[in-house]
N, CA, C and O of each residue as an XYZ file, in Angstrom:
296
protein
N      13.520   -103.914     -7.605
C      13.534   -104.200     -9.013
C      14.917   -104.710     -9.392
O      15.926   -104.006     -9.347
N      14.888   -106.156     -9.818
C      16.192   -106.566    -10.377
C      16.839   -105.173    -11.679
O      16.288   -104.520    -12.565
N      18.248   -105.260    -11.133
C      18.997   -104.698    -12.256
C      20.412   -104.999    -13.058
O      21.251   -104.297    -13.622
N      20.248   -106.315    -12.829
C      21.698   -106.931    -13.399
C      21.988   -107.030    -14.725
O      23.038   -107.586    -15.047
N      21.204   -106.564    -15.611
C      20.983   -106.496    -17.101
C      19.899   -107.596    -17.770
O      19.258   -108.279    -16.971
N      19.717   -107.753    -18.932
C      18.407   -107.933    -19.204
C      18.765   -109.420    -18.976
O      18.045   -110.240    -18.408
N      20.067   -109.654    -19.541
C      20.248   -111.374    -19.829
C      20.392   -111.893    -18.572
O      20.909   -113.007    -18.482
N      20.062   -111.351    -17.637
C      20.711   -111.874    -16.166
C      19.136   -112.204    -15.321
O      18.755   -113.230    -14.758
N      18.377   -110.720    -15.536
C      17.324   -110.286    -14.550
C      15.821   -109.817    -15.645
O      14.664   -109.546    -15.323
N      16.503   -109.886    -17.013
C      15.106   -109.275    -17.533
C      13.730   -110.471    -17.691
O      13.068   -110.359    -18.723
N      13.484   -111.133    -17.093
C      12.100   -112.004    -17.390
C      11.527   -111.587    -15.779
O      10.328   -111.365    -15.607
N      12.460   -111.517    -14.708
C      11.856   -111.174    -13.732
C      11.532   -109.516    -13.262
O      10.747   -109.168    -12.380
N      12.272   -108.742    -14.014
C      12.022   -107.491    -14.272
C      10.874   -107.491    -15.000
O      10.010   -106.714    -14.593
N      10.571   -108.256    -16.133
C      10.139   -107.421    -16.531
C       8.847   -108.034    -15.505
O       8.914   -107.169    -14.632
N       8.187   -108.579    -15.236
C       7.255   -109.348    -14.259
C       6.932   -108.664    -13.239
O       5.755   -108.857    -12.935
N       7.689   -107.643    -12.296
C       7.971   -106.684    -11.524
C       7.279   -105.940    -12.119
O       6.124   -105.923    -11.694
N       7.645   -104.773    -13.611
C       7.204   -103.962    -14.124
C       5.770   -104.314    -14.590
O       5.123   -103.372    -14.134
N       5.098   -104.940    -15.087
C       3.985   -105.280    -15.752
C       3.169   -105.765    -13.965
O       1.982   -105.472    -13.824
N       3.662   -106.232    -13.177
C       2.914   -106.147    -11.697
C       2.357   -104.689    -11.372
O       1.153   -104.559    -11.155
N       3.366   -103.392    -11.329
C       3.096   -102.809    -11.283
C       2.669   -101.684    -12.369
O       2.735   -100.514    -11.992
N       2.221   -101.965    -13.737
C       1.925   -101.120    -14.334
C       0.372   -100.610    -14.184
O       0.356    -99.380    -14.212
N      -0.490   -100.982    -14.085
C      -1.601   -100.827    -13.599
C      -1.544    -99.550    -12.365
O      -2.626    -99.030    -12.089
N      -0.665    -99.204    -11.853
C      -0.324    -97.617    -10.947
C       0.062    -96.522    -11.838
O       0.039    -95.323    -11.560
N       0.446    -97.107    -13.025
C       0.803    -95.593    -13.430
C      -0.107    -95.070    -13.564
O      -1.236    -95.512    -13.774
N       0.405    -93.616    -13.419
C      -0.715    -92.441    -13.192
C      -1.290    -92.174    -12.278
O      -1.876    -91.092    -12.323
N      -1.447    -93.233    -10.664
C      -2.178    -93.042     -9.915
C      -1.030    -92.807     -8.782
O      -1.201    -92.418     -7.626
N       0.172    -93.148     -9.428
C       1.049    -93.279     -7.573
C       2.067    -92.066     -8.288
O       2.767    -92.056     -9.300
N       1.827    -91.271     -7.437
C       2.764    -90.070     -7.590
C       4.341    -89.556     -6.772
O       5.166    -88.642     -6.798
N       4.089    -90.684     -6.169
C       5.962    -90.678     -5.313
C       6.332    -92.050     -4.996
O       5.667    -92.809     -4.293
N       7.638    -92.363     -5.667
C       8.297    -93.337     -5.373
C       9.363    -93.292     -5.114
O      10.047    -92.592     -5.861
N      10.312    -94.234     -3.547
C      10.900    -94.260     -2.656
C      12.051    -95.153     -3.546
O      11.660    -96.320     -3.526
N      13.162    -95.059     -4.220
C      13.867    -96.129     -4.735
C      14.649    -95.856     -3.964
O      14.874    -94.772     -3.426
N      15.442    -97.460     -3.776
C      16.754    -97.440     -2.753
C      17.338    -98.724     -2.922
O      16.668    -99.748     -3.056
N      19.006    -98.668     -2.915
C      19.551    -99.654     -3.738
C      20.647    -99.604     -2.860
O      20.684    -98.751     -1.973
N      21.907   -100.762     -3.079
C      22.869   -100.701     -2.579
C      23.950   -100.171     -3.314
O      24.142   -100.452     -4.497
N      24.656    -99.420     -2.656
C      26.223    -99.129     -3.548
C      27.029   -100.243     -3.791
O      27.293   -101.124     -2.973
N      27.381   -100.175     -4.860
C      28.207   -101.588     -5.261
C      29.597   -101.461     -5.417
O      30.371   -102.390     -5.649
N      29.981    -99.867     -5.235
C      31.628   -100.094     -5.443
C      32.330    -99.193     -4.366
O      33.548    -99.027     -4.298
N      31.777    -98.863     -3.874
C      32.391    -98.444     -1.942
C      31.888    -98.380     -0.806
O      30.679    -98.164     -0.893
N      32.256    -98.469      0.261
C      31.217    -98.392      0.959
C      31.156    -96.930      1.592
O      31.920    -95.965      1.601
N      29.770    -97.240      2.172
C      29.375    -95.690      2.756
C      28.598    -95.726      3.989
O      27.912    -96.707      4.276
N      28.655    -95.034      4.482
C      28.039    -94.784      5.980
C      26.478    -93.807      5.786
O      26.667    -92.591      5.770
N      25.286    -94.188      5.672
C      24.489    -93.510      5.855
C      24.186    -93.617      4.086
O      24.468    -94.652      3.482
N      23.506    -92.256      3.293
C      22.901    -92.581      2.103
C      23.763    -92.307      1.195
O      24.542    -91.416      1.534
N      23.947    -92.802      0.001
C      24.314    -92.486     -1.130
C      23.548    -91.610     -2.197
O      22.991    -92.216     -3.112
N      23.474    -90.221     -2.153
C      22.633    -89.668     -3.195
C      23.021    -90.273     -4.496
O      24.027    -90.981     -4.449
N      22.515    -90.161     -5.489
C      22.553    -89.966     -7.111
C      23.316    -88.671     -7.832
O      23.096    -87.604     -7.259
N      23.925    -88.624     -8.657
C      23.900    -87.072     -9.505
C      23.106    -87.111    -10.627
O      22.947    -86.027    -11.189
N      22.478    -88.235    -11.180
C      21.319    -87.962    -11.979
C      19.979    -87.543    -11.825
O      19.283    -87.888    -10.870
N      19.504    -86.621    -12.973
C      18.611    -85.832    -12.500
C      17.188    -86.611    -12.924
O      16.054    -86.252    -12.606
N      17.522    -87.658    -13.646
C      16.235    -88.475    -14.196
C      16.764    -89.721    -15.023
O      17.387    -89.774    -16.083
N      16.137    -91.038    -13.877
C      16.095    -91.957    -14.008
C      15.317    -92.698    -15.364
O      14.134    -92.604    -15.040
N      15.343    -93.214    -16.376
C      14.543    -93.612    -16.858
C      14.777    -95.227    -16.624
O      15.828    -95.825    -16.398
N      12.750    -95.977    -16.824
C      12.723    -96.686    -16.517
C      11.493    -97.098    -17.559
O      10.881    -96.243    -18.200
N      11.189    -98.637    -17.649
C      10.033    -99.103    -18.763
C       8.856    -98.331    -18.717
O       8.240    -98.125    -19.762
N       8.322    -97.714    -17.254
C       7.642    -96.844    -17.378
C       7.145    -95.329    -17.695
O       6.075    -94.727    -17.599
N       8.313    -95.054    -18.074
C       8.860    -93.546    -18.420
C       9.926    -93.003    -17.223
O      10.386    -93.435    -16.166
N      10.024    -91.857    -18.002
C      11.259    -91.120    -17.123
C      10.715    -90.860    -15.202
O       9.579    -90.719    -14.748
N      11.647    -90.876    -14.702
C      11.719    -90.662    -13.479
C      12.592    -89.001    -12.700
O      13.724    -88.712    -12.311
N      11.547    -88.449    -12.787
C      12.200    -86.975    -12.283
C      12.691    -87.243    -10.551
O      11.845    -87.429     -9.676
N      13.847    -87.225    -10.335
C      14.395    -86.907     -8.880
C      13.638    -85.455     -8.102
O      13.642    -84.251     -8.359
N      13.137    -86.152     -7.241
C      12.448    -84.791     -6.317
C      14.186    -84.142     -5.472
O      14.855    -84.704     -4.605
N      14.459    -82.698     -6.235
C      15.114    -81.906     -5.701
C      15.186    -81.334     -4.234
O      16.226    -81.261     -3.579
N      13.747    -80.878     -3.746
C      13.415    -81.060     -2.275
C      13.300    -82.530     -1.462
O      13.203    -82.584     -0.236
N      13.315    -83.240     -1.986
C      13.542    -84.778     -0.991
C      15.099    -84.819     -0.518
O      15.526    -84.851      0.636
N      15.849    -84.809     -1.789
C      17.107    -84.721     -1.775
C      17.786    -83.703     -0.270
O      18.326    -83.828      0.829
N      17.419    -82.997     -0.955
C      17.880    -81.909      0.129
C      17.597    -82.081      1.619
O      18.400    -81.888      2.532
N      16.279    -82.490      1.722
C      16.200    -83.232      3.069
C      17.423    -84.120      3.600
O      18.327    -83.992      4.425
N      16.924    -85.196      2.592
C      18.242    -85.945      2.925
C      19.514    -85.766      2.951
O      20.237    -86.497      3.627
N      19.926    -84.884      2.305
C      21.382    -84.054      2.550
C      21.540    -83.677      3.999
O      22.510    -83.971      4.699
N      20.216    -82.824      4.464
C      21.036    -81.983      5.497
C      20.918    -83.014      6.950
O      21.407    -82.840      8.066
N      20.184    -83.973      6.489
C      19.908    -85.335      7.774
C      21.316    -86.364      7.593
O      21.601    -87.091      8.544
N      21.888    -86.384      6.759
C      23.398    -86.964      6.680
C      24.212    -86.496      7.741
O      25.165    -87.188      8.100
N      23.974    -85.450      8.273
C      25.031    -84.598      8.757
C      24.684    -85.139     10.477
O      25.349    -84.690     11.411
């Protein structure tokens, strides 16, 4: 999903979003993954936010995914 701001990426965002709106409600886990843009890193970059919001509503971070992925960093 483009995210460069609206004036940059929003006609193809929003095109993305309205592709997939027709799932809401039916897809119950989604995999987002993006690049870090201001250091680099070896392996994943968690988040510290606890909920993403997005055109489709809020996005709760699965706390147990996380944690997976924490202890597989190592």
């Amino acid at each position: 999903m483009p995210h460069a701001g609206y004036i940059y990426s929003g006609p193809v965002a929003a095109r993305a979003y309205d592709e997939i709106a027709a799932a809401r409600g039916v897809v119950r886990r989604v995999v987002m993954l993006g690049p870090v843009h201001r250091v680099p890193v070896r392996g994943l970059a968690l988040p510290g936010a606890q909920i993403f919001e997005t055109p489709l509503g809020d996005s709760d971070r699965s706390k147990a995914i996380q944690e997976v992925l924490r202890c597989r960093r190592s």
